[in-house]
LUMRO-392610 format. One record per residue: x, y, z of N, C-alpha, C in turn. Coordinates in pm, whole numbers, plus 50000, padded with zeros to 5 digits. Example, Ala and Ser with C-alpha at 12.3 -4.5 7.8 and 13.67 -1.06 7.14 Angstrom:
REM residues 2
513194943150780512304955050780513204967050780 512854977550708513674989450714512905000350787 
END
This chain:
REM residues 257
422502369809335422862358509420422692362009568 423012376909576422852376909713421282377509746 420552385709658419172384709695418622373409745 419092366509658418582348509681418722344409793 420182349209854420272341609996420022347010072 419812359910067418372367910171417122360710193 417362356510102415672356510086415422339110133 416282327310112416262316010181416402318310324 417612327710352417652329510500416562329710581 415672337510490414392343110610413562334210571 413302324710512412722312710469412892302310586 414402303810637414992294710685414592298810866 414252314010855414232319510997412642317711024 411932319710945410392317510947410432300510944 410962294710929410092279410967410692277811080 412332278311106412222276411317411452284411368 410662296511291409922301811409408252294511410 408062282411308406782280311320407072268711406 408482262111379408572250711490408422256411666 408912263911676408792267811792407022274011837 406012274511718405302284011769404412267911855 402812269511929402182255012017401502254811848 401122240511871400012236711769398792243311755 398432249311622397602259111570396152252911566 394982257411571394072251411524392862265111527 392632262411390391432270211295390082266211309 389062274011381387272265011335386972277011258 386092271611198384932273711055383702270011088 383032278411136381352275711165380792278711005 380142265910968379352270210782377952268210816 377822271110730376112267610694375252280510781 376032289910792375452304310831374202312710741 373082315210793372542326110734371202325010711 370742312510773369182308010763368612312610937 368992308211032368632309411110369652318311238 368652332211267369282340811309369872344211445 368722333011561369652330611635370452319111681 370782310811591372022300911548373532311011528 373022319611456374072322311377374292334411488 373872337611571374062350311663375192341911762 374652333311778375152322611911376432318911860 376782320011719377582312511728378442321811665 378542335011599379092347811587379932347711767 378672348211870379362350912016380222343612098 380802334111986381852319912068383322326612086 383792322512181384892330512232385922326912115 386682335312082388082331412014387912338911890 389072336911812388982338811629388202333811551 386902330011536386562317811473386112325111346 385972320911184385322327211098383722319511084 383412325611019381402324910999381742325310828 381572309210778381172308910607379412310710627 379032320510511377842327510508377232319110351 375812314010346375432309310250374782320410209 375302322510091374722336609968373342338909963 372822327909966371272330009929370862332510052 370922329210170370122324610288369432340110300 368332341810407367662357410445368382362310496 369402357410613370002364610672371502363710653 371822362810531373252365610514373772380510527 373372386110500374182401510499374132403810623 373072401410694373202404810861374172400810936 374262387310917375132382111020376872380410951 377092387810838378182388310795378492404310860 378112408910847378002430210923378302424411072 377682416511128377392414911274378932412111329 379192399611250380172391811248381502400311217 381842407311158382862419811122382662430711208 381572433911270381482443711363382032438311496 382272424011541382672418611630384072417911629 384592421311471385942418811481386292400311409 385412392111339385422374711319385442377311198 386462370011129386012368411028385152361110932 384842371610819383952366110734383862354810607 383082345010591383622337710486382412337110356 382492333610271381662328310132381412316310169 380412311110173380242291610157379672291510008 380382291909976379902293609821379362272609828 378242277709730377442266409684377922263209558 378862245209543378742239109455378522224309420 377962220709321377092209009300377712198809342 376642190109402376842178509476377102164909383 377472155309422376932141609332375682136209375 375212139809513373812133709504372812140009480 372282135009359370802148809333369942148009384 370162142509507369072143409649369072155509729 370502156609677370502173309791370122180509725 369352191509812368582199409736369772214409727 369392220309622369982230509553370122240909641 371152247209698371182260409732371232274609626 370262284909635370252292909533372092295709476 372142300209394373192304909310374642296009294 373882279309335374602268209329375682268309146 376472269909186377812263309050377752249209002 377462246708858376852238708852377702235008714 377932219508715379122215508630378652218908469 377152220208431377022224808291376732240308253 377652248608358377512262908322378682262908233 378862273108139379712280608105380492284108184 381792293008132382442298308185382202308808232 381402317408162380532331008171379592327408269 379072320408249377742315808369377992313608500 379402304408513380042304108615380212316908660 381142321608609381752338008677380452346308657 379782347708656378592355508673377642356108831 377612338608809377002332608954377762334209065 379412334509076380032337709149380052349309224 380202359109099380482374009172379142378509182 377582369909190376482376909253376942366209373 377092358009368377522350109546378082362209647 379502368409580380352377809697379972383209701 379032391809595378162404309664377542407509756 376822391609757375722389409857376122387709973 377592388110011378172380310147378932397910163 378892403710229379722416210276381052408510396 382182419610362383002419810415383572406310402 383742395710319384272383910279385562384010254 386592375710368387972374610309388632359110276 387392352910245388012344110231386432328810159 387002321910091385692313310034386092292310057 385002291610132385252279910127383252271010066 383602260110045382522251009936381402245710059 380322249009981379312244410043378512231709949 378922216709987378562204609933379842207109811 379622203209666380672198609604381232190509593 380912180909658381382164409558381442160409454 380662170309361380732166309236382092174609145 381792190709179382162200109118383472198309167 384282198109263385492197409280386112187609314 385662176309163386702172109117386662170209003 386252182608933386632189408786387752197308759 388662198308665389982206908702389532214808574 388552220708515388722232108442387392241808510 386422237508636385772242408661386512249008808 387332242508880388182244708968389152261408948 389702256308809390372265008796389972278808747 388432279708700387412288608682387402292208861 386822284608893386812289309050388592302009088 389142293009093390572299409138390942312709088 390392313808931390432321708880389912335408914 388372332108969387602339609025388132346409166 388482339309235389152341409371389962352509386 390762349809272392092358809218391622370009162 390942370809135389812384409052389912393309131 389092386209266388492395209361389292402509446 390742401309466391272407609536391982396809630 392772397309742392722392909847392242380609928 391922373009859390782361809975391802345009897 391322339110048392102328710075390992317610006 391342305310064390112290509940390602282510122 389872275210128389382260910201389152254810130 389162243910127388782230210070387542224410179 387002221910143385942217210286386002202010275 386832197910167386892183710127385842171710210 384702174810082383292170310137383802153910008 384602152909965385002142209882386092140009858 387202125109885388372124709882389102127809692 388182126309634388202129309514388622142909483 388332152809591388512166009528389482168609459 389982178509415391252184709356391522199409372 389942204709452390222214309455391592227909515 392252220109666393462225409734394602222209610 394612211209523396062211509421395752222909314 394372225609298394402237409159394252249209215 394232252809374394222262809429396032267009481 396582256509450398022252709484398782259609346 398092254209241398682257809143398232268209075 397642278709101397022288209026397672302709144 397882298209223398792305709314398042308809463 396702304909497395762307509567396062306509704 395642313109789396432307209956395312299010024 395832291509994394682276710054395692267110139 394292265510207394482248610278393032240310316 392922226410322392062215410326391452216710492 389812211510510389782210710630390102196710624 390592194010791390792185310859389992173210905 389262178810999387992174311078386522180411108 385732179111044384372179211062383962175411195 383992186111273383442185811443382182173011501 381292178611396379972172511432379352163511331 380202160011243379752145511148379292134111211 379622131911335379092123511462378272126311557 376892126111534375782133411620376262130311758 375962142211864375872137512030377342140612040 376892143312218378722147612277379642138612256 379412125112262380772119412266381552120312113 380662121912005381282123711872381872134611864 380972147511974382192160111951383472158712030 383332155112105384522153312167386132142012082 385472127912073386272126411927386582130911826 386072139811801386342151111683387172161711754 386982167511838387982176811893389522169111923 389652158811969390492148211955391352149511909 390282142711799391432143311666391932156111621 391172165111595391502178411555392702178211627 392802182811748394182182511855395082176611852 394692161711785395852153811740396882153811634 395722160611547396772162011413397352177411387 397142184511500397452199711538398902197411569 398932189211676399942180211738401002174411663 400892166311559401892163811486402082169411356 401562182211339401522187211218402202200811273 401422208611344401602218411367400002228211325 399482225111261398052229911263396802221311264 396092223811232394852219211210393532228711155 392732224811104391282229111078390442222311039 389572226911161388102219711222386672230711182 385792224611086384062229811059383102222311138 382952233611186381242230311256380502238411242 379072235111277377602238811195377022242311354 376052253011296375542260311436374252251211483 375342242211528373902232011573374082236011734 372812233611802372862237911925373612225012015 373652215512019374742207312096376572212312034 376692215111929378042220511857378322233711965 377542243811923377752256611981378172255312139 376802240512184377342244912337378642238812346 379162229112296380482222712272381532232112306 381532243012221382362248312153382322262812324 381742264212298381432276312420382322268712549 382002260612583382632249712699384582247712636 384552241112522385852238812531386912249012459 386632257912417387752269212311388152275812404 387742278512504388352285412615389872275512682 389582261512695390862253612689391732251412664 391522252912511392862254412433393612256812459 393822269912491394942280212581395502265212666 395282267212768395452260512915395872243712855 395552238512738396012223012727397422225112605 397632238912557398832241212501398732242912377 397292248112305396722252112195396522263112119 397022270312066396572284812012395142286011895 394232291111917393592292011845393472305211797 393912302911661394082312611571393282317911415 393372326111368391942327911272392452319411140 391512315411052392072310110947392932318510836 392552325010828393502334910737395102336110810 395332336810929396222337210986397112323010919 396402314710995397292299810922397192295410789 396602300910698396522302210539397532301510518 397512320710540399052326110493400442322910538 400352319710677401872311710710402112301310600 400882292310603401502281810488401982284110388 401192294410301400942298610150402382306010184 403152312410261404312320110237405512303910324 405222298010395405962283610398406192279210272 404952277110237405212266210054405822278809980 405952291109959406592293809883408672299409923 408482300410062409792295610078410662282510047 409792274710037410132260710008410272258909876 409572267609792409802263609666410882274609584 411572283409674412422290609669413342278409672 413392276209795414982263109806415322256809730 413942248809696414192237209545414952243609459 414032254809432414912263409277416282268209264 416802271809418417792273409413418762259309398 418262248109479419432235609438419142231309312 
END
């Protein structure tokens, strides 16, 4: 009994300390590993930012080494199947009529291919995650590997993937806002916006953008701000795990009433 109320206490001492901490906000540069100086440029953006690395691309291993030698972390954009079979296939794409074996096979040649990876978030997947026995193959996999956190890149409101990453024990959270889904400055800037906005009444946020050269210069210009408009920008793994140890203080409390 007493353990228990140790252990709410500091449950109870860790969330006034997240109320008190400024509004958090996470970027995710994806679609890394085709083009080398995209991905250089955007490895060199000031702050925490992580780099999701596409498995197949030529220059994935490079700019995942590069990117860890800088001190940024590294991510998986792991490739899974789309609903439109217009998009074209990224190699070692997860694909809703593999096996289970087939699945986990394709996976762990994905992390291989990505060095220094702490963490995996979906590249396309509209289709695949919102399957809950291929999901949980996924989660499964995650958990295999050691250590590494899940994104949701929630490329479809359909997904399910953050509830079976919820329930399989995984330290996840959903992105937010897609930076540059709105071609041209004024869309980045509404997108930073919002990002800020819901940082604001949440307490975090996370924002993906793509090493497009109007993004990058975006991003070079305003992350330095943050600071100065009352923003912390912090790495994603950082705000993972606050949550993932939040939700499980929280689900301490329940159990206890």
């Amino acid at each position: 009994m007493h353990a228990l109320r140790a252990i709410l206490i500091a449950a109870l001492i860790m969330s006034s300390q997240a109320f008190a901490q400024p509004p958090r906000i996470a970027i995710i540069i994806d679609d890394l590993g085709y083009d080398r100086e995209a991905g250089e440029r955007a490895i060199d953006l000031p702050g925490p930012l992580a780099y999701a690395i596409l498995p197949g691309a030529p220059r994935a291993r490079y700019l995942a080494e590069r990117a860890h030698a800088m001190g940024k972390e590294v991510m998986l954009h792991l490739p899974l199947q789309a609903a439109d079979r217009n998009e074209p296939a990224e190699p070692g794409v997860l694909q809703l009529d593999m096996t289970e074996r087939q699945f986990s096979r394709a996976f762990r040649e994905s992390i291989d291919a990505v060095p220094y990876v702490v963490g995996v978030n979906g590249h396309m997947g509209s289709l695949l995650t919102r399957h809950p026995g291929h999901m949980r193959w996924l989660m499964d996999e995650i958990i295999a590997h050691g250590e590494l956190f899940f994104v949701d890149s929630y490329t479809t409101i359909a997904s399910i993937a953050l509830r079976t990453a919820e329930e399989r024990g995984v330290p996840a959270l959903r992105r937010d806002v897609f930076l540059d889904a709105e071609p041209g400055a004024e869309g980045l800037r509404r997108a930073m916006q919002r990002l800020k906005r819901i940082a604001a009444q949440r307490g975090f946020a996370i924002g993906i953008g793509h090493p497009y050269p109007e993004t990058l210069a975006f991003l070079q210009e305003v992350l330095p701000a943050l600071g100065r408009a009352g923003y912390e920008l912090v790495s994603v793994s950082e705000l993972v795990e606050d949550q993932h140890s939040a939700r499980a203080g929280n689900d301490l409390v329940s159990a206890a009433e």
